[in-house]
N, C-alpha and C positions, 0 to 999 in steps of 0.2 A: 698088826692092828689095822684095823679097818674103820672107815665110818658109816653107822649103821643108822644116825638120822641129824637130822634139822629140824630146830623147832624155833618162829619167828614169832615175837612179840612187839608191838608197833606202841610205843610209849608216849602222852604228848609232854614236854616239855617245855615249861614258861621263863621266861627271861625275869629275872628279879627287876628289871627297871628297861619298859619298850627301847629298843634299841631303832635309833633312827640313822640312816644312810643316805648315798649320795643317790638323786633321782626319785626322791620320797618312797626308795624301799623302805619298809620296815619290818623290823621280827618280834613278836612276841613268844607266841605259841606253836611251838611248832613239833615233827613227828619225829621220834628217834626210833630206827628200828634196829631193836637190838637180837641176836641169833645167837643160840648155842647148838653147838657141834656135838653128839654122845660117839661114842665107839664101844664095840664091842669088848675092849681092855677094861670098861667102864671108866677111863679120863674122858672127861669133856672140855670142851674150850668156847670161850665168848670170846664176840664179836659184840661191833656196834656202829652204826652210821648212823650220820641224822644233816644230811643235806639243809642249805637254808635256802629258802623259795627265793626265786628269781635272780641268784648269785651263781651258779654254774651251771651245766646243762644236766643237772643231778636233781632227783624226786622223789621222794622217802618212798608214794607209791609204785616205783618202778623195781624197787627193790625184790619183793616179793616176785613177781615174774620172772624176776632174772633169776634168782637161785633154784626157783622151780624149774627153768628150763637148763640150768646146769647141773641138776640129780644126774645125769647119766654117769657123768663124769665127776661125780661127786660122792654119790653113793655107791662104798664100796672100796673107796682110794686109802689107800693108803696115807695119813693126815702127816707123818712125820716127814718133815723135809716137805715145807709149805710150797716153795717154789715150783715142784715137779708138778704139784696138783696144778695151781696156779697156771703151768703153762699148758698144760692139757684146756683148763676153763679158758685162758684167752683164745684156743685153738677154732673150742665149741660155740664162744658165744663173742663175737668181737665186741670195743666198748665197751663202757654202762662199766668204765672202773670205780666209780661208787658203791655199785652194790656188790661187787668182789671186793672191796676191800673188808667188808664184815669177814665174810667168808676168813681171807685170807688171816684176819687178824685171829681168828680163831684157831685157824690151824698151829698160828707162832704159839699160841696159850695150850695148847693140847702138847705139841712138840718140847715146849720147855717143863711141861711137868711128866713127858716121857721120860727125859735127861733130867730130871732133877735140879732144874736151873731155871733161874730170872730170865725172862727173854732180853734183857742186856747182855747177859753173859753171849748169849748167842748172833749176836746183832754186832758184836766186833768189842765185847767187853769192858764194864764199866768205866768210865774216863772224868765220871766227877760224879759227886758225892750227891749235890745237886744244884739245879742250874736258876738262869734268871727269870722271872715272871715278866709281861709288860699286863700293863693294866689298861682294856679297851673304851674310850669313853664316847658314849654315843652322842650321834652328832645333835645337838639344843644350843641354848644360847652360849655365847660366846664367855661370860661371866659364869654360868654355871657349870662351863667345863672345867673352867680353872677353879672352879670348888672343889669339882669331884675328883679335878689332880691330887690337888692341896690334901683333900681325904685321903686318897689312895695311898701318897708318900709320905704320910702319920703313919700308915701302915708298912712302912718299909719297902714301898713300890720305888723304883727308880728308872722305870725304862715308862715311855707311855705313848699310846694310840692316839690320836686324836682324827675322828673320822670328821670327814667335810662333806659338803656339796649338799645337804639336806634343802638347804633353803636357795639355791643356785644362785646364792651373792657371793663373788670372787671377796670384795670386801671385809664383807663377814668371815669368810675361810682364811682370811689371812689375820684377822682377828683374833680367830678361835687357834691359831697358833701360838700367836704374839704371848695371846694370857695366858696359855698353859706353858708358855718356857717360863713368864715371867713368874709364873706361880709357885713352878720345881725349882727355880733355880737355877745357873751352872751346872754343868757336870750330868746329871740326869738323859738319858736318851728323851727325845722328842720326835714325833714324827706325824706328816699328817697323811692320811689313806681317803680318796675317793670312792675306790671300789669300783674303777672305770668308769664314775661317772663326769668328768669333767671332759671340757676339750680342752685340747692344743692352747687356744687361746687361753681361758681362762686360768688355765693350772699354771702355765708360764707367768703371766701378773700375780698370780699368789706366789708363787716362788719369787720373783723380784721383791714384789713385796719385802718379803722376811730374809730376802738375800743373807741379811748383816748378821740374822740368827743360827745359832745351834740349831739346826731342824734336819730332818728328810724327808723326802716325798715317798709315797706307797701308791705305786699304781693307779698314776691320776687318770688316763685311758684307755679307750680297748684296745690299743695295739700296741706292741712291741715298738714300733717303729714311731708314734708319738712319745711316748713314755721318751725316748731316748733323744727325740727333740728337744721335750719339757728338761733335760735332762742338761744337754746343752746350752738351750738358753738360761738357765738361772745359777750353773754349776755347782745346784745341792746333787747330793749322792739320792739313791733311788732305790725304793727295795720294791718287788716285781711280787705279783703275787698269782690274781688269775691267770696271764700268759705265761707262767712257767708252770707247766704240768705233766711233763716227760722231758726225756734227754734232749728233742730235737727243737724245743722252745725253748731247754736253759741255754744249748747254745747259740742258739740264736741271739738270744739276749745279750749273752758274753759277747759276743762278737758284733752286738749294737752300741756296748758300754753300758748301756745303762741296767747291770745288774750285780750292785754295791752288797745288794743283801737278798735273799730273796724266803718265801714262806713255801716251805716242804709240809704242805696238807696230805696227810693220808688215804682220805678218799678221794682226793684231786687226782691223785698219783696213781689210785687201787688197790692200798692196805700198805704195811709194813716192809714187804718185799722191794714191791715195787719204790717207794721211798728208800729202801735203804741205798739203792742203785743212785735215786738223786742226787742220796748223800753225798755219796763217794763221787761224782762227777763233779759236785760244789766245790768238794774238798781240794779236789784235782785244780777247778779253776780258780779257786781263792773266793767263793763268795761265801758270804755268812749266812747264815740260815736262822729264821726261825719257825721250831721243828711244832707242829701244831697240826689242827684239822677243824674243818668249817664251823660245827657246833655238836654236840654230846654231851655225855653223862661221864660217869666214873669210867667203863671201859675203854671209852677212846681215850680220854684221858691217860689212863695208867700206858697204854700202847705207844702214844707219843712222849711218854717219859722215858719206856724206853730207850725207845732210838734217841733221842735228845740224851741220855745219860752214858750211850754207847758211842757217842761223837766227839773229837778233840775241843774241850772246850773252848779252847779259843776262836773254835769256827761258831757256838752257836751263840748266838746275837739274842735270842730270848727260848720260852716255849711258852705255855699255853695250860692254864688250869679250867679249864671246860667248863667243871663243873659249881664253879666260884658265880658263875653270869646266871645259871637256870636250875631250876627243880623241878621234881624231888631228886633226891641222889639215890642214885640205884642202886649202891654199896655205902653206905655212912661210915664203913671203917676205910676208906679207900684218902689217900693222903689229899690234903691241902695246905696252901700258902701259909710262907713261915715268912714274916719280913721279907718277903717281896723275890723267898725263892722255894722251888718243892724240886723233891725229891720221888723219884720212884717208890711202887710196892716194894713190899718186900715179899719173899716166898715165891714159890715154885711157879713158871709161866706167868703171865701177866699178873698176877696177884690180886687180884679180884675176884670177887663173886657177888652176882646180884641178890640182892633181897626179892624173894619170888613175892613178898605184898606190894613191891613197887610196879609189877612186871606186868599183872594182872593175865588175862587169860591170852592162848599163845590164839595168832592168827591164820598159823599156818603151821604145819606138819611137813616134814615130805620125807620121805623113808623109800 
C-alpha cells in the first residue's frame, strides 16, 4: 500500500461562548486544518489540527507548507506502521510538530482500518470503557464562573477548569477559585490554569490564598522552574501543561517536582505516536495525564479518545471533548459527553468521517 495523495481543507471554527485567558488572549474563531490521506488500496485516513493563536509556537497557516514540503517523503510511503513514516518526516523536516501531527494522525486511521481495528486496540489496547470529561470555563467574572460550574455539574461534569489571569487581579483569581469550589462542592476536581500567564509573584498569593481549599494549579508560568516555586511556596499540587511537550521537559519537570499531573496534547507533542511515547514515560514516572489537544473538531477528538481509552485508567486524571466548546461538527455522528464522561468511536481506525458540506472546498492537493 502506498500513499498516492493529500488533500488539505482549512475549516474556521467558532467557540460556542468567547473564551477569555490569561494576558487578554482570547479565542473565538479560529482555523482547523483538517487533511485526509488516500492510497492507492483506496483506505483513506484523516487528520486534524487546529492550533490556538498566540498559545504555542504552532499556526494553522504553517500547516500547509509543512506538509507540502514533506511530499517527498510522504508521497509514495508506505502509511502502515505510522512511526517509520514519521521518522523519515522528522528526518526531512525538523520541528513544526503541529503540522505532523495531522499527518501522523492519519496514518493511525489508515493503519487501523488496514488491520481491521479501533486505533485503541493498537495504541496498547482498550483499558476503559470510557473516561472523565473536565469542563473548561472561560476566564469572566468571578460569580459567573461558578454559574457555569454549577451548570456544567447539572450535567454530570465533576472535574473543572477554571482559567485565570484575564483581568491581572491576583484577588480576583483567587476569587474565581474560592466560588467555583464553593459552587461543585467537596469531592469534585478543581483546578485553576493561567496559561503561563501569571508571575512567580502573583500565582504564589493566589495559591496562599485558597491554601485551605481543595484546588490545583495549571501552569501558572513560563518556566518549568517558577511553576515548581509557585509550587513550593503554596504546597498545592501542579499540573504542567505548555512546558511539558517532549520527553526532555517531562523530565525535567519530574525532577523539579512540580509535575503532579500533567496535559499530553497531541499537536504539542506531533500526533499520536509521538504522545503515545509521553504516555508511557508519565506512566513510568507516576504523573497523571490529561490526554487532550489544543482545540478541534470531531477528528482530534475521536484521536485523543483513543489514546485516553488505551491508558491505565487510573493514570488519566481527565480528557477532552473538543468538539462540545466550537462548531460546526465535522462528523455529527461522532461521540459526545454523557454525564460528564465519553467514550471512543466505534469502528475500524479512528472512527470517523467528515461531512464533505462542513469541509467546503480543499485548499491544497499534493500528490
Amino acid at each position: 500500500m502506498k500513499i498516492t495523495k493529500l488533500t488539505l481543507w482549512e475549516v474556521p471554527l467558532t467557540s460556542h461562548l468567547t473564551y477569555h485567558m490569561a494576558g487578554g488572549k482570547t479565542c473565538d474563531t479560529v482555523s482547523s486544518v483538517v487533511l485526509r490521506a488516500q492510497t492507492d488500496a483506496g483506505i483513506e485516513g484523516w487528520g486534524e489540527v487546529c492550533p490556538i493563536p498566540h498559545y504555542l509556537p504552532a499556526y494553522a497557516e504553517g500547516v500547509r507548507p509543512a506538509l507540502e514540503y514533506l511530499a517527498p517523503v510522504v508521497i509514495g510511503a508506505d502509511p502502515v506502521g505510522p512511526e517509520a513514516v514519521m521518522e523519515r518526516a522528522e528526518a526531512w523536516l525538523q520541528g513544526h510538530p503541529y503540522a505532523k501531527s495531522a499527518l501522523d494522525m492519519a496514518l493511525w486511521d489508515i493503519t487501523g482500518k488496514a488491520a481491521g481495528l479501533p486505533v485503541h486496540a493498537l495504541l496498547g489496547g482498550r483499558q476503559a470503557a470510557d473516561m472523565p470529561l473536565y469542563h473548561s470555563i472561560t476566564c469572566v467574572a468571578p460569580e459567573e464562573m461558578a454559574r457555569i460550574a454549577r451548570e456544567a455539574q447539572a450535567g454530570g461534569m465533576t472535574q473543572f477548569q477554571v482559567k485565570l489571569g484575564a483581568a491581572g487581579d491576583w484577588q480576583e483569581d483567587a476569587a474565581r477559585l474560592r466560588l467555583v469550589r464553593e459552587a461543585v462542592g467537596p469531592g469534585p476536581l478543581v483546578y485553576g490554569d493561567w496559561n503561563c500567564g501569571a508571575t512567580r509573584l502573583d500565582a504564589t498569593r493566589v495559591g496562599r490564598a485558597v491554601a485551605g481549599l481543595d484546588v490545583m494549579l495549571e501552569q501558572p508560568c513560563p518556566t518549568l522552574e517558577e511553576c515548581a516555586a509557585v509550587r513550593a511556596a503554596t504546597g498545592l499540587p501542579m499540573k504542567i501543561d505548555e512546558n511539558g511537550h517532549d520527553p526532555a521537559s517531562l523530565l525535567r519537570a519530574y525532577e523539579l517536582g512540580c509535575m503532579d499531573a500533567v496535559a499530553i496534547k497531541l499537536s504539542k507533542f506531533g500526533g499520536l505516536s509521538a504522545s503515545r511515547r509521553a504516555r508511557d514515560l508519565c506512566l513510568h514516572l507516576g504523573a497523571r495525564m490529561c490526554i487532550e489537544d489544543t482545540w478541534g473538531s470531531d477528528i482530534t477528538t475521536a484521536a485523543l479518545l483513543h489514546l485516553a481509552a488505551a491508558t491505565p485508567a487510573r493514570m488519566v486524571l481527565n480528557t477532552c471533548d473538543l468538539s462540545h466548546y466550537v462548531g460546526p461538527r465535522l462528523d455529527p455522528g461522532a461521540p459526545v459527553r454523557r454525564g460528564g464522561r465519553i467514550a471512543p468511536p466505534e469502528g475500524e481506525g479512528l472512527g470517523v468521517t467528515p461531512d464533505p458540506d462542513m469541509l467546503g472546498q480543499p485548499v491544497a492537493i499534493i500528490d
